[in-house]
N, C-alpha and C positions, 0 to 999 in steps of 0.2 A: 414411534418405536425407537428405544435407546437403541445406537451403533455397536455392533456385536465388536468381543476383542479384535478378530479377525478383520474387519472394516477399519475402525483403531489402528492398526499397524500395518495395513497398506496404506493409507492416509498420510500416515506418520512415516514411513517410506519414501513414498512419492511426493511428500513434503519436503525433506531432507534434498534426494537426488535431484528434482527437480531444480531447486532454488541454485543447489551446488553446481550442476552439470549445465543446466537450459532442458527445457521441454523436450525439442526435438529430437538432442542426443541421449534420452533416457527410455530404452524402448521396454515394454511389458514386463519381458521375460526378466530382464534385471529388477523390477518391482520386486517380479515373483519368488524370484529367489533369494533378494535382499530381506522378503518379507516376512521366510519362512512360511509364505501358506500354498497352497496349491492350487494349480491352473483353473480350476474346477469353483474353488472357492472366489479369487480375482474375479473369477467372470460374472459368481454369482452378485460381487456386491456392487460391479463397475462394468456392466457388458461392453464398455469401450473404454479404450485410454480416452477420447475427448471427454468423458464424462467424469473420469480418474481428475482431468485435467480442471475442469470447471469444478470439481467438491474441492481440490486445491486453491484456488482461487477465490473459491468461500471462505474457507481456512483462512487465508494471508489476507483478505478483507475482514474477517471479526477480529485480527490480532491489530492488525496495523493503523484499520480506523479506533481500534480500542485507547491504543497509544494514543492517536492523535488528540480523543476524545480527551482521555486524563491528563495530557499533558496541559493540554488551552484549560481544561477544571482546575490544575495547579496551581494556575497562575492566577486565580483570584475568582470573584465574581463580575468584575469590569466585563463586558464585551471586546471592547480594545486593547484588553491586556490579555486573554484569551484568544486573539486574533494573533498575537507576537509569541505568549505559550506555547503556543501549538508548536513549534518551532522546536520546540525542547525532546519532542520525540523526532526528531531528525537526527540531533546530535547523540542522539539516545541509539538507532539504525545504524548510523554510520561508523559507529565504535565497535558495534558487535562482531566476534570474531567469525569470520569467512561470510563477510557482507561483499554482496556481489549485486547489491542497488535495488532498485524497486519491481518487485516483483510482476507487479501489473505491466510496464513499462516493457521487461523482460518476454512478457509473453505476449504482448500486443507486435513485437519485432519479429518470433516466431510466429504469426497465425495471418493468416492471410483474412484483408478486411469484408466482414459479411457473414463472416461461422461464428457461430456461439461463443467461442477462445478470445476470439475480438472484441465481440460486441459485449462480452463480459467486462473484460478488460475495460471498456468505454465508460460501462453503467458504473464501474468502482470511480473512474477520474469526477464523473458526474455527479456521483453521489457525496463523493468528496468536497467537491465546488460546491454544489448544493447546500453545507451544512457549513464551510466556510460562507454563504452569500448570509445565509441565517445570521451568520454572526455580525455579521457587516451590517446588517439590517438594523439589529439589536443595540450598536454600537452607534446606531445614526448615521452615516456615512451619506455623503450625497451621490457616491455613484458605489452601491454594493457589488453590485454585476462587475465591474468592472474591476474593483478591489479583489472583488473574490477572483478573476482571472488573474491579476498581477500574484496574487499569493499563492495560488497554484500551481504555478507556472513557478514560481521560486522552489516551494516545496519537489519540485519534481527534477529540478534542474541540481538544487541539492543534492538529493537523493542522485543525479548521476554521478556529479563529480566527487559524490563522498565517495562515490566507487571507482573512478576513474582516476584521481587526484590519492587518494586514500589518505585526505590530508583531514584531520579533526577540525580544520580551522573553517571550515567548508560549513558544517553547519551553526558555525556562530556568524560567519558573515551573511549565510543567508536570513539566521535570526536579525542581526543587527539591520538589515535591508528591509525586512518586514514591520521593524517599528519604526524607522524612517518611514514607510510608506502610510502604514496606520494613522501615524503620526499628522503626516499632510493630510490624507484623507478627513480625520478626524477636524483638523483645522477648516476645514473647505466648508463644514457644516455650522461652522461656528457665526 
C-alpha cells in the first residue's frame, strides 16, 4: 500500500526536525503541528514516536546508502576505485547546507543500547560494512574484513568532523586516506 499524503508529510516533518534539532528534543506535538495534520491522524500512521523514529532512519538509510552506492558506481567499474569513490558522497554530505553529521551516529547517541533506535542504528553501520567488505572482496584484497573496518571507521569519522570541523577539506583527506589505504591493501595481494 502507497503512503498516504498525510504519512508523506509527517515523514517529511520529522525528517527535517529530527536531523535539525536531535530526536530527543523534538517531541510529537511539534511534528503535529509542523505537519499540519491532526493528533488523530499521527497516531493513526505512527502509534509511537519510536516507530515515527525507525521509518526516519529507513528514510536516511535509502538516501545516504543511495549516495554511497552512486558515488563508488562513479568512479568506474574497478572495485578499488569504487572503494576510494565512495568517498565522493562524503564531501558530497558535508557541503550540504545545515549538515549536522551522520545521522545514524546521531541517533545511536540519543537511544539507549538494546531498543530498536540502536539496534537500527547498528544494522545500518553493518549493512554499510557489509557492502563495503563485498567490495574489498571483489577487489581481491588479502584482509577485506579488515579493509572494510579501516574504511568505515574513516567514512564515519569524516562524516564527524565534517560536522565538527565544518571544514570541506575533511572529506578530501578522508578520500585521500582511503586510497592510500586501498592502495596498500591492493599491494599486499599482489
Amino acid at each position: 500500500m502507497a503512503p498516504t499524503p498525510a504519512h508523506e508529510r509527517i515523514l517529511e516533518t520529522a525528517f527535517r526536525l529530527f536531523y535539525a534539532r536531535g530526536i530527543r528534543a523534538v517531541g510529537v506535538d511539534l511534528i503535529i503541528a509542523e505537519s499540519g495534520v491532526a493528533k488523530a491522524t499521527f497516531y493513526k500512521h505512527f502509534p509511537s514516536k519510536d516507530e515515527l523514529v525507525l521509518a526516519y532512519l529507513d528514510k536516511v538509510d535509502g538516501i545516504w546508502t543511495g549516495q554511497l552506492r552512486a558515488a563508488a558506481e562513479a568512479a568506474g567499474a574497478d572495485p578499488s576505485d569504487q572503494l576510494v569513490g565512495l568517498f565522493d558522497a562524503l564531501g558530497t554530505a558535508c557541503r550540504r547546507d545545515g549538515y549536522r553529521g551522520c545521522a545514524f551516529i546521531n541517533a545511536a547517541a540519543e537511544s539507549m543500547p538494546g531498543t530498536p533506535i540502536h539496534e537500527r542504528t547498528v544494522a545500518h553501520k553493518q549493512a554499510v560494512r557489509a557492502w563495503v567488505r563485498d567490495l574489498a572482496v571483489q577487489a581481491r584484497v588479502a584482509d577485506p574484513d579488515g579493509l572494510a573496518r579501516a574504511l568505515t571507521l574513516l567514512v564515519d569519522g569524516g562524516l564527524a568532523d565534517g560536522a565538527l570541523a565544518a571544514d570541506p577539506a575533511a572529506a578530501a583527506a578522508a578520500k585521500e586516506t582511503a586510497r592510500v589505504l586501498v592502495a596498500a591493501s591492493v599491494a599486499d595481494t599482489v
